[in-house]
VEXDREN-2710 file (C-alpha; in Angstrom, 1 decimal):
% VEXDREN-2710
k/r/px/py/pz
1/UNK/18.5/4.0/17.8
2/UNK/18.4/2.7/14.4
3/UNK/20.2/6.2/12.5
4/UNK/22.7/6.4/15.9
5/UNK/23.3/2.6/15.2
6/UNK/23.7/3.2/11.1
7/UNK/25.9/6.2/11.7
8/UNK/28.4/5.0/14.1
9/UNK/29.0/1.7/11.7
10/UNK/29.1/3.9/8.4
11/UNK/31.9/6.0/10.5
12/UNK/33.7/3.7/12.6
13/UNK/33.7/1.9/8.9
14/UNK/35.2/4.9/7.0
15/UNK/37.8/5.6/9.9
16/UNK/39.2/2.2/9.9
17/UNK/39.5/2.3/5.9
18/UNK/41.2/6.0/6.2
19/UNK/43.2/4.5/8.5
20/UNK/44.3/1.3/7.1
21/UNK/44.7/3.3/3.7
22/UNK/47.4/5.9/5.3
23/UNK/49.0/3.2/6.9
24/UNK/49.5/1.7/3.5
25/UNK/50.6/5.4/2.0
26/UNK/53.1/5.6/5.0
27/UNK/54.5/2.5/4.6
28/UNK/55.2/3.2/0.5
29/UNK/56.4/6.6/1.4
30/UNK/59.2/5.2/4.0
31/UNK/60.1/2.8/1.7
32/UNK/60.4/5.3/-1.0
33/UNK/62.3/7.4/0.9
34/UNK/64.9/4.7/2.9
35/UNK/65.4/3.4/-1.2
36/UNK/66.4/6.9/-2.3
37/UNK/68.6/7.3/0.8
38/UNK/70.1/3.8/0.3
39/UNK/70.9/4.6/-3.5
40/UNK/72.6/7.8/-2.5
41/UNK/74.8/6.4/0.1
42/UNK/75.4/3.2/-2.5
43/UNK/76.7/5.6/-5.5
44/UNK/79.1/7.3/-3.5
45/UNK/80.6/4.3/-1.7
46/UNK/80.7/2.0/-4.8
47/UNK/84.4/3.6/-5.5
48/UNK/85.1/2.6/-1.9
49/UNK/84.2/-0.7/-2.6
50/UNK/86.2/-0.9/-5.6
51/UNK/89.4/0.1/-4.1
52/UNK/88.5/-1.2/-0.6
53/UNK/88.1/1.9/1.6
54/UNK/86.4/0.8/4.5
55/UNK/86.7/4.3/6.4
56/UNK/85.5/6.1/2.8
57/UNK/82.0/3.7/3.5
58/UNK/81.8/3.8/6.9
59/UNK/81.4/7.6/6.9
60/UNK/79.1/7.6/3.6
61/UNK/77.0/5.7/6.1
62/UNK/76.9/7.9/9.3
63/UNK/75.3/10.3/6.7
64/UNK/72.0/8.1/8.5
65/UNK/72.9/9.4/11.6
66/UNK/70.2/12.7/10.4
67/UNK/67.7/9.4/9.8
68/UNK/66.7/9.3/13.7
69/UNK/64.2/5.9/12.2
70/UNK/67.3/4.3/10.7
71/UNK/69.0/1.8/12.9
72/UNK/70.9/0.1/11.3
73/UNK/72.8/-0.4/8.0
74/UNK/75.3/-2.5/6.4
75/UNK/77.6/-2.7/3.4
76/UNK/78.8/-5.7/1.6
77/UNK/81.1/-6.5/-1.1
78/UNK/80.1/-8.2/-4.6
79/UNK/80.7/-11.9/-2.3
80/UNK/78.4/-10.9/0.7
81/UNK/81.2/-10.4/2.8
82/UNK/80.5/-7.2/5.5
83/UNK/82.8/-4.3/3.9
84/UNK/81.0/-1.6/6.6
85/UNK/78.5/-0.7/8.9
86/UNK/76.4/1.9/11.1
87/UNK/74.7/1.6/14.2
88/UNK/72.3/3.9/15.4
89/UNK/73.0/3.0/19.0
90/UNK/76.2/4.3/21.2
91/UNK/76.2/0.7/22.6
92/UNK/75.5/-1.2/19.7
93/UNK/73.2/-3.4/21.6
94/UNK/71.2/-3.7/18.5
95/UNK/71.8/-6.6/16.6
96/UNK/74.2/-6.7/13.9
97/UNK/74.2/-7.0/10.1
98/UNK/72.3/-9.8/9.1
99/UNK/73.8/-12.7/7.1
100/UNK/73.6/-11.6/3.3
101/UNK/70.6/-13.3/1.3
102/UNK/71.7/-10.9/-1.8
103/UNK/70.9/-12.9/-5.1
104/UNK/67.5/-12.0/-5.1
105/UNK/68.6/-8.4/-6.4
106/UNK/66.6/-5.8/-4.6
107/UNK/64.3/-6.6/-1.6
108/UNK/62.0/-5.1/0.8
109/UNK/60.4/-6.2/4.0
110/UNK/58.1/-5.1/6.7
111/UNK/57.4/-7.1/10.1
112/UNK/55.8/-6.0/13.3
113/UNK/58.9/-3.5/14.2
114/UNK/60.8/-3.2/11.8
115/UNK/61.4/-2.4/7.3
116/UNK/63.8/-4.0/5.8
117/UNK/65.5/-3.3/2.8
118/UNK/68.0/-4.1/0.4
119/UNK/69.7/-2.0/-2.5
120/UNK/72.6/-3.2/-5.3
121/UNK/75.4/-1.3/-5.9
122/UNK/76.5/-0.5/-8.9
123/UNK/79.2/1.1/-11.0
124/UNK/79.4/1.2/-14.4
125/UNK/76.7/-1.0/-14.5
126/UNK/78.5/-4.0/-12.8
127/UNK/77.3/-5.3/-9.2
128/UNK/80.2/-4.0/-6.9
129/UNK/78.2/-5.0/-3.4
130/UNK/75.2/-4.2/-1.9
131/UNK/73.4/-1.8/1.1
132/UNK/71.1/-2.9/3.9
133/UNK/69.0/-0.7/6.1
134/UNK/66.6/-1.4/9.3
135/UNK/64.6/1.2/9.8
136/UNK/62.0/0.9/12.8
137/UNK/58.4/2.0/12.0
138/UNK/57.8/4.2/15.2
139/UNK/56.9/7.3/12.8
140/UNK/53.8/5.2/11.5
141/UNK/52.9/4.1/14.3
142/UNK/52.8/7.3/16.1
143/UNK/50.9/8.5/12.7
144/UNK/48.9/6.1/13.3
145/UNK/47.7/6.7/16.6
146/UNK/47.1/10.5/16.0
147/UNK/44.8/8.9/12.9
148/UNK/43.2/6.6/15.9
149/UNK/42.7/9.9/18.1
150/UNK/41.5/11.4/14.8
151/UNK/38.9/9.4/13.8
152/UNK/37.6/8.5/17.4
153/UNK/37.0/12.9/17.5
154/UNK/35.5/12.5/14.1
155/UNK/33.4/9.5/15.2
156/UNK/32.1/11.4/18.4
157/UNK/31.7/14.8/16.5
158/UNK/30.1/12.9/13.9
159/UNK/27.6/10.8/16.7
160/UNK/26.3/14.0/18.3
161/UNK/25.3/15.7/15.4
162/UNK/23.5/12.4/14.1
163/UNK/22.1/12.3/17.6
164/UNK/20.5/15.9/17.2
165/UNK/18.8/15.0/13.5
166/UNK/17.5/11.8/15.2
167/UNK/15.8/13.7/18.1
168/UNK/14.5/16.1/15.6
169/UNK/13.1/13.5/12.9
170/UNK/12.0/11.6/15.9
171/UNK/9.7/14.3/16.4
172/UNK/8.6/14.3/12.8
173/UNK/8.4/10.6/12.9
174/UNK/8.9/8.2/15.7
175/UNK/6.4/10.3/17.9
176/UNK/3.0/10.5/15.5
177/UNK/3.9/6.5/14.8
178/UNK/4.0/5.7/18.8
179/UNK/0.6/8.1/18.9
180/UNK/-0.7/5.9/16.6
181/UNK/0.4/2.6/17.8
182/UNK/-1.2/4.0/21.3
183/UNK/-4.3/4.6/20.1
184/UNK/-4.6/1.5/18.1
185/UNK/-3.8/-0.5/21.2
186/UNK/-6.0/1.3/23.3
187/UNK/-8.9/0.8/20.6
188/UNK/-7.9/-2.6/20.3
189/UNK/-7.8/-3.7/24.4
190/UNK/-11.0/-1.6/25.1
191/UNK/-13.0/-1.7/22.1
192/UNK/-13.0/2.2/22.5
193/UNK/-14.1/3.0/18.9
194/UNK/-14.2/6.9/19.8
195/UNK/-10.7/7.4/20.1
196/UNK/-8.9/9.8/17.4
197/UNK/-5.4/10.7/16.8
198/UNK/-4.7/14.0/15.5
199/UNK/-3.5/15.2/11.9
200/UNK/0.3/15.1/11.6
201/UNK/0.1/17.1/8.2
202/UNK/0.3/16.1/4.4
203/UNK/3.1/13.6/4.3
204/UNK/2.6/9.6/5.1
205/UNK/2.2/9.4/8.5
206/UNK/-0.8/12.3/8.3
207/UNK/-2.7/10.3/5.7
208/UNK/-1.9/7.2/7.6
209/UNK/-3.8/8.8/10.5
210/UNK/-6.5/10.5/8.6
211/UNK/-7.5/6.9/7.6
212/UNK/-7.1/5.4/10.6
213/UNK/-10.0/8.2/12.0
214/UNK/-11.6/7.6/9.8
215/UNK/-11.6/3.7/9.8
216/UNK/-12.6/4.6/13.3
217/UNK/-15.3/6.9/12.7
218/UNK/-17.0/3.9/10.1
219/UNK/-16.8/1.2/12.5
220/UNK/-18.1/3.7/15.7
221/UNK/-21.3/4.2/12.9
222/UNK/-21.4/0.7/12.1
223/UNK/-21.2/-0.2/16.1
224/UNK/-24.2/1.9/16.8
225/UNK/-26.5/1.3/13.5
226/UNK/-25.5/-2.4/15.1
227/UNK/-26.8/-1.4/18.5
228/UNK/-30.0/0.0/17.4
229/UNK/-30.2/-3.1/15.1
230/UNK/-29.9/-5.5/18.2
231/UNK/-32.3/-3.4/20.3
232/UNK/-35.1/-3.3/17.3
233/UNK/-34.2/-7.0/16.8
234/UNK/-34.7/-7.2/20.5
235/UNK/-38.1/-5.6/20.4
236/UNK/-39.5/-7.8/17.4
237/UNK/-38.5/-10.6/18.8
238/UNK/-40.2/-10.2/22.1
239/UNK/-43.4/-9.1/19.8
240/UNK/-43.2/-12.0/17.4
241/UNK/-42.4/-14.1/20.6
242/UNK/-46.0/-12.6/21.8
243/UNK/-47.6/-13.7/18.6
244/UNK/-46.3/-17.0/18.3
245/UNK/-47.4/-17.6/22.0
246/UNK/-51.0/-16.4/20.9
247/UNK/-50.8/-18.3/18.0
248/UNK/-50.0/-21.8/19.6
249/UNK/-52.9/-21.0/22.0
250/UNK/-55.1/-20.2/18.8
251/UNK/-53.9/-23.8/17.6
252/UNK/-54.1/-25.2/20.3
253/UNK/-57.9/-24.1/20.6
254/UNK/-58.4/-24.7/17.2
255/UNK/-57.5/-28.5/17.7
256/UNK/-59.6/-28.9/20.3
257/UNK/-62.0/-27.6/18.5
258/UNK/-61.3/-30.1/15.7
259/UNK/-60.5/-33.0/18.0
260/UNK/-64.3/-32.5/20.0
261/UNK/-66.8/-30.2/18.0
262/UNK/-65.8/-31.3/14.5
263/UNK/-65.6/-35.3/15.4
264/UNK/-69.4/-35.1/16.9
265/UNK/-71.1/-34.1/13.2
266/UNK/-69.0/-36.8/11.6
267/UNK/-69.7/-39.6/14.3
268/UNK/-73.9/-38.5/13.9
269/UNK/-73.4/-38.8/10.2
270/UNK/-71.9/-42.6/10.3
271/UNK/-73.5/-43.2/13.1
272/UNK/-77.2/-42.4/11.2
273/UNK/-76.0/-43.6/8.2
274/UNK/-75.0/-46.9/9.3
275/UNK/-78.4/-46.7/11.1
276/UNK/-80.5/-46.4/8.0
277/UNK/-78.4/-49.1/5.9
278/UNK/-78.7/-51.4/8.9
279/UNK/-82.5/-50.9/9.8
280/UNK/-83.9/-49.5/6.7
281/UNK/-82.3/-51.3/3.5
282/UNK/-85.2/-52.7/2.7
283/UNK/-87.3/-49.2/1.9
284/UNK/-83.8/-48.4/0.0
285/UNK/-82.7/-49.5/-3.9
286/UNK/-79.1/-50.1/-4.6
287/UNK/-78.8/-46.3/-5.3
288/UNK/-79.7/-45.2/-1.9
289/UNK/-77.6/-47.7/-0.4
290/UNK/-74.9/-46.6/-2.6
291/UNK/-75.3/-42.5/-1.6
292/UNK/-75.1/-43.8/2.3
293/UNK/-71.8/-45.8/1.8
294/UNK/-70.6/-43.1/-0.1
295/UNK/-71.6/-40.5/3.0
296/UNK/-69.5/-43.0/5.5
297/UNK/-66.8/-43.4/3.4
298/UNK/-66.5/-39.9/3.2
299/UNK/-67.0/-38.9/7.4
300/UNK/-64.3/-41.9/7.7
301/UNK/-62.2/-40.1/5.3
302/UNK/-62.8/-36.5/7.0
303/UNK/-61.9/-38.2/10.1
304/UNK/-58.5/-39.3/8.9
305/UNK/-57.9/-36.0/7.7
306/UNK/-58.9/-34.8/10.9
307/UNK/-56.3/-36.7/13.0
308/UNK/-53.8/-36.1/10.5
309/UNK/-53.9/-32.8/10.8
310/UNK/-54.0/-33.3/14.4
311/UNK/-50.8/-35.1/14.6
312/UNK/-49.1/-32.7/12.3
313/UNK/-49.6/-29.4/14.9
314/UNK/-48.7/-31.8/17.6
315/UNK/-45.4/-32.8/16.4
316/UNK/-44.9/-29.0/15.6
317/UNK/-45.4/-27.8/19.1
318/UNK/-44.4/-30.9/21.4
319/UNK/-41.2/-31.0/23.5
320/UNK/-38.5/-33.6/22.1
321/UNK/-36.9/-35.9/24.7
322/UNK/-33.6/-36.4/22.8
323/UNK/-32.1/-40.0/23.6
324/UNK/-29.9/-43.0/21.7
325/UNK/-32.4/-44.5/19.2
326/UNK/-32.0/-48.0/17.9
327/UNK/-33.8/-47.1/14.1
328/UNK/-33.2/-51.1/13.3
329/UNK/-35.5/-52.2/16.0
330/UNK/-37.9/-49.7/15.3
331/UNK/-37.9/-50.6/11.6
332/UNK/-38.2/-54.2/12.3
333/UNK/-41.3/-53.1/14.8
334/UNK/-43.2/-51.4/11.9
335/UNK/-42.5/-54.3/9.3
336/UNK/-44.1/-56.6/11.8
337/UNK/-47.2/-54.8/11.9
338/UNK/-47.7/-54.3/8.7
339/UNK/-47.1/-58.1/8.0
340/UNK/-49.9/-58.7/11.1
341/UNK/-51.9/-56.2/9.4
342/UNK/-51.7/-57.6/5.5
343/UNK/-50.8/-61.2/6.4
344/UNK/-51.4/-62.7/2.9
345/UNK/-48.6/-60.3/1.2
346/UNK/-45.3/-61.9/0.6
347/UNK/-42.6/-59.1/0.8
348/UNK/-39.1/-59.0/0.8
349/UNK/-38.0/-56.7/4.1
350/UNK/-33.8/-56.1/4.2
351/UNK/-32.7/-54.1/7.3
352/UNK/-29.4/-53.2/8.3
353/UNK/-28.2/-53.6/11.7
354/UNK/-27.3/-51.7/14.6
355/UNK/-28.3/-48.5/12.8
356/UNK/-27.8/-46.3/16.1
357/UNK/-28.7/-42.7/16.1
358/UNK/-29.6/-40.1/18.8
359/UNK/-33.3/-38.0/18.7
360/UNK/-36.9/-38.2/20.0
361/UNK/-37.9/-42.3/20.1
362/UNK/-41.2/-41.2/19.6
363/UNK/-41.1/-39.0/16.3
364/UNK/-38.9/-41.1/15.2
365/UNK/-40.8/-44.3/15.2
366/UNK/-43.4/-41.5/13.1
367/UNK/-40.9/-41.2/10.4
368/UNK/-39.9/-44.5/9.6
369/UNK/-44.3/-45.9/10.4
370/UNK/-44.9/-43.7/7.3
371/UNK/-41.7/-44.1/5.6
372/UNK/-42.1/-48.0/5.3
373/UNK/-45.8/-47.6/5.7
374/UNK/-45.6/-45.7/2.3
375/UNK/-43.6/-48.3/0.5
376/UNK/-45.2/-51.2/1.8
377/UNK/-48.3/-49.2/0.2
378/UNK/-47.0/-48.8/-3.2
379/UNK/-45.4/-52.1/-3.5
380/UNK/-48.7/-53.7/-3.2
381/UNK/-49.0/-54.2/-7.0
382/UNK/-45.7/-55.9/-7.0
383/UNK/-45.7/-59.7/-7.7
384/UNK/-42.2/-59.5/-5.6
385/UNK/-42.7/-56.5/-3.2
386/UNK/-38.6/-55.6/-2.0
387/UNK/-38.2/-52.9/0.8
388/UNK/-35.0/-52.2/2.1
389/UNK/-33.8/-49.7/4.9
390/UNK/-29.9/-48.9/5.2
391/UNK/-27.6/-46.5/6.1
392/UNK/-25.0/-45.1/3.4
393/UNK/-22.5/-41.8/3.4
394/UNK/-22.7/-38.6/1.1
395/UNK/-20.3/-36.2/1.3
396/UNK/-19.0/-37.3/4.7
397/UNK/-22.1/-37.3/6.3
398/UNK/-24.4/-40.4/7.2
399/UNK/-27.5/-40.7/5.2
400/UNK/-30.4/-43.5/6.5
401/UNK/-32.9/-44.4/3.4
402/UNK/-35.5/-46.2/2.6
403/UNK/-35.9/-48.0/-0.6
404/UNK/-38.6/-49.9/-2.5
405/UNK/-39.0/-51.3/-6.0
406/UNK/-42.9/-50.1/-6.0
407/UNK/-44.7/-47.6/-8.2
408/UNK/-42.5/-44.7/-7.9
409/UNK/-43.2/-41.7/-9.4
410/UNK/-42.1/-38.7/-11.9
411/UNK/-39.1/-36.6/-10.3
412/UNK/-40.8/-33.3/-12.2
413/UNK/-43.2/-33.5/-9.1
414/UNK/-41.0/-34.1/-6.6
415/UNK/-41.5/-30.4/-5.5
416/UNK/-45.0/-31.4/-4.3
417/UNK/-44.2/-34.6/-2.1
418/UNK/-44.0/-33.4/1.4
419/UNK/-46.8/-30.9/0.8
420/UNK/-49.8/-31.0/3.7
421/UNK/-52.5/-32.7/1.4
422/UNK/-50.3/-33.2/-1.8
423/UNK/-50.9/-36.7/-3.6
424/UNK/-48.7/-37.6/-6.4
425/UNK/-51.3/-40.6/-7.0
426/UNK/-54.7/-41.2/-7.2
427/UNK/-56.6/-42.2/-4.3
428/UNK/-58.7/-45.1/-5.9
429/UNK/-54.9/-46.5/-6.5
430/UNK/-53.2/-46.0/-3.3
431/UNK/-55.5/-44.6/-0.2
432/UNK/-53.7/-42.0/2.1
433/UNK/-54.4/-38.4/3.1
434/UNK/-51.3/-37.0/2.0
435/UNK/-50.2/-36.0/5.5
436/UNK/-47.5/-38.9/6.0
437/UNK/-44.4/-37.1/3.9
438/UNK/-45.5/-33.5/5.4
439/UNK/-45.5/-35.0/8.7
440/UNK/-42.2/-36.5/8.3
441/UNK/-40.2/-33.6/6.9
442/UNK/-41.2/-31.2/10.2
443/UNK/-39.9/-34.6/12.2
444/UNK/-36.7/-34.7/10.2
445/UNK/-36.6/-30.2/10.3
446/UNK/-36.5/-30.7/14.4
447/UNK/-33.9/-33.2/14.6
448/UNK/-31.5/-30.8/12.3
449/UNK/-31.8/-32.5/9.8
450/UNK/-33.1/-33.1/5.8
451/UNK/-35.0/-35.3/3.6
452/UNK/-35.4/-35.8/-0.1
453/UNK/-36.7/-38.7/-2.7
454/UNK/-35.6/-40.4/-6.0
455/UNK/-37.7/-42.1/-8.1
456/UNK/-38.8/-43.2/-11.4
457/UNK/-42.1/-44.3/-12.6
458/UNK/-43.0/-48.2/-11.9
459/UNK/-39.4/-48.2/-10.7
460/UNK/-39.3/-47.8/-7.2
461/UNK/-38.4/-45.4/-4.7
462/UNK/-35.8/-44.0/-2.6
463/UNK/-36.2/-41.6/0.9
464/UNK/-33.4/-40.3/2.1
465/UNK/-33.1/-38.5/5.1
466/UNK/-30.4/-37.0/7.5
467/UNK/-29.9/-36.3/11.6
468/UNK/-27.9/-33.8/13.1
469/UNK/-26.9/-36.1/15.8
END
């Protein structure tokens, strides 16, 4: 469509050029030839004129009469006046000569029917009169019409052969492209990777499908090295599924094991030790009695430990009932027991409101116990103790913290904080087990969240932490 459409514009184009060209030729060739005719017939009547012999001119002009275009023409004297005239028609129905317009010199004119032209006589070089034809324009227009008849052959010759070199590049071209457009729309509405299309040769369209088999030939390989990928992937997941379901029954053997079998040594060993401070102090110096406080701090230590531990699997493997969470009341819960706990301590406590957030109530009220638990703890040094716990926004996210102006610590260990068992100080100066920041990461990890710390040393403290929800 697009080379029959090109080639019948380019030739219906050229024809009407061609044709408006030979209309132009034709019309300076009449015009030449009516002005040689005119001259003629003027130079042999300009004696007439001079000696006024109107029969001398009339028959100088029926010399037209062999002019079969020439209707009419007209002689007039120096004044205008009409000296002679010829009319093609027997019954003179044409009209007659027109009223002279003559001191313009020569003139020519074409209208819709008719050429028009005007000649000066001469003789001797003086203006004796002048000579008018009307000549119709029926030879051009029959020239033109066998141009029209012309060009419209051309035009069809020239459409059927472009019609046969279409069909044959067609071949060459428009069928491998509508192969390939097949194809591709086939791979692309079934996902049929195994399709080919076959080799058209050396030129564009062959490369053009050697690379599209073999775009299809990598992504068929990458499909099924996929498959196998998601079958293996498959596989180990069901096995590590297997061994994570052993291993929470390990655990959750292990704590019982730890909650019962472990707890019963360390109750004997207070329990006797208490025993032997209480009923025999007397047999004992200050050392002894020193070595037996020493054992129960220690069992009272192993059990905190113990139960640390204990809450840190638990919160690992326990099912989260995900609900709105008012963190302000909880906060304000926790400060209150700590102030019921420490009642002589005068602490500042700031808390912002209506800090609403959705997650597990109960891990939640985990995080912030140790959170504010922890700076309550280090600000115990402080003459005047501030905690504060707010909400503020990083990089278009909300961020809850919890801030103190307490010990604080050096950020080059800030690695270590939410380590099981990692202490940044030393237990004579703060007690703890280190279990607190460990626990509260895993509780911040389930809720799709982060947490992380600034501080600097005898400067306070800041925990920040993040919720998906």
């Amino acid at each position: 469509m697009v080379i029959m459409y090109v080639t019948l514009t380019m030739l219906l184009l050229a024809g009407i050029t061609m044709i408006l060209f030979d209309i132009y030729r034709a019309k300076e060739n009449l015009s030449r030839e009516l002005t040689t005719q005119a001259r003629l017939i003027g130079n042999r009547s300009s004696a007439a004129l001079v000696f006024d012999d109107r029969g001398l001119a009339r028959e100088n002009l029926w010399a037209l009469k062999e002019s079969p275009n020439v209707l009419l023409a007209c002689i007039y004297d120096r004044e205008g006046d009409l000296f002679a005239s010829y009319h093609a028609s027997k019954t003179k129905a044409e009209p007659g000569c027109p009223e002279p317009l003559f001191n313009l010199g020569a003139s020519r004119l074409f209208d819709e029917t008719f050429i028009h032209l005007t000649v000066p006589i001469e003789l001797g070089g003086e203006l004796v009169g002048y000579i008018y034809i009307r000549s119709d324009l029926s030879q051009i227009q029959e020239r033109v019409y066998n141009l029209i008849y012309a060009t419209l052959g051309f035009m069809l010759v020239g459409v059927l052969i472009a019609y046969w070199l279409s069909r044959s590049m067609q071949r060459l071209i428009s069928v491998p492209l509508i192969k390939l457009a097949s194809v591709a729309a086939t791979v692309e509405k079934r996902s049929d990777f195994s399709l080919r299309v076959p080799d058209f040769g050396d030129d564009e369209i062959g490369r053009l499908s050697r690379a599209l088999n073999s775009m299809l030939e990598t992504i068929e390989k990458q499909n099924q090295e996929l498959l196998q990928a998601r079958d293996n992937l498959e596989a180990m997941v069901a096995d590590r599924t297997r061994e994570l379901e052993a291993t929470n029954k390990e655990l959750t053997a292990f704590s019982y094991s730890v909650s019962h079998d472990l707890r019963a040594p360390l109750r004997a060993i207070d329990g006797f030790s208490h025993a032997l401070l209480e009923d025999y102090a007397d047999g004992l110096d200050e050392t002894g009695k020193d070595y037996l406080r020493r054992v129960r701090a220690a069992s009272h230590r192993m059990s905190d430990l113990i139960d640390g531990l204990l809450m840190l699997s638990r919160i690992s493997r326990d099912e989260m009932v995900v609900g709105g969470v008012d963190l302000s009341a909880l906060a304000r819960n926790t400060i209150a027991h700590l102030r019921a706990a420490d009642p002589q301590r005068q602490v500042e406590v700031r808390i912002a409101d209506e800090l609403i957030c959705r997650g597990d109530q109960n891990l939640l009220v985990t995080v912030l116990e140790n959170l504010l638990g922890n700076a309550w703890k280090y600000t115990s040094k402080k003459a005047a103790a501030c905690i504060e716990f707010g909400v503020t926004e990083k990089d278009g996210s909300k961020v809850y913290y919890v801030r103190d102006n307490g010990a604080g610590f050096n950020m080059k260990y800030a690695g270590n904080l939410f380590g099981p068992f990692q202490r940044l100080h030393k237990v004579e100066e703060f007690p703890g087990t280190g279990i607190g920041l460990a626990t509260v990461q895993r509780i911040i990890h389930r809720h799709g969240g982060r947490v992380w710390a600034e501080a600097e040393p005898e400067q306070g403290a800041v925990f920040y932490f993040t919720l998906a929800s």
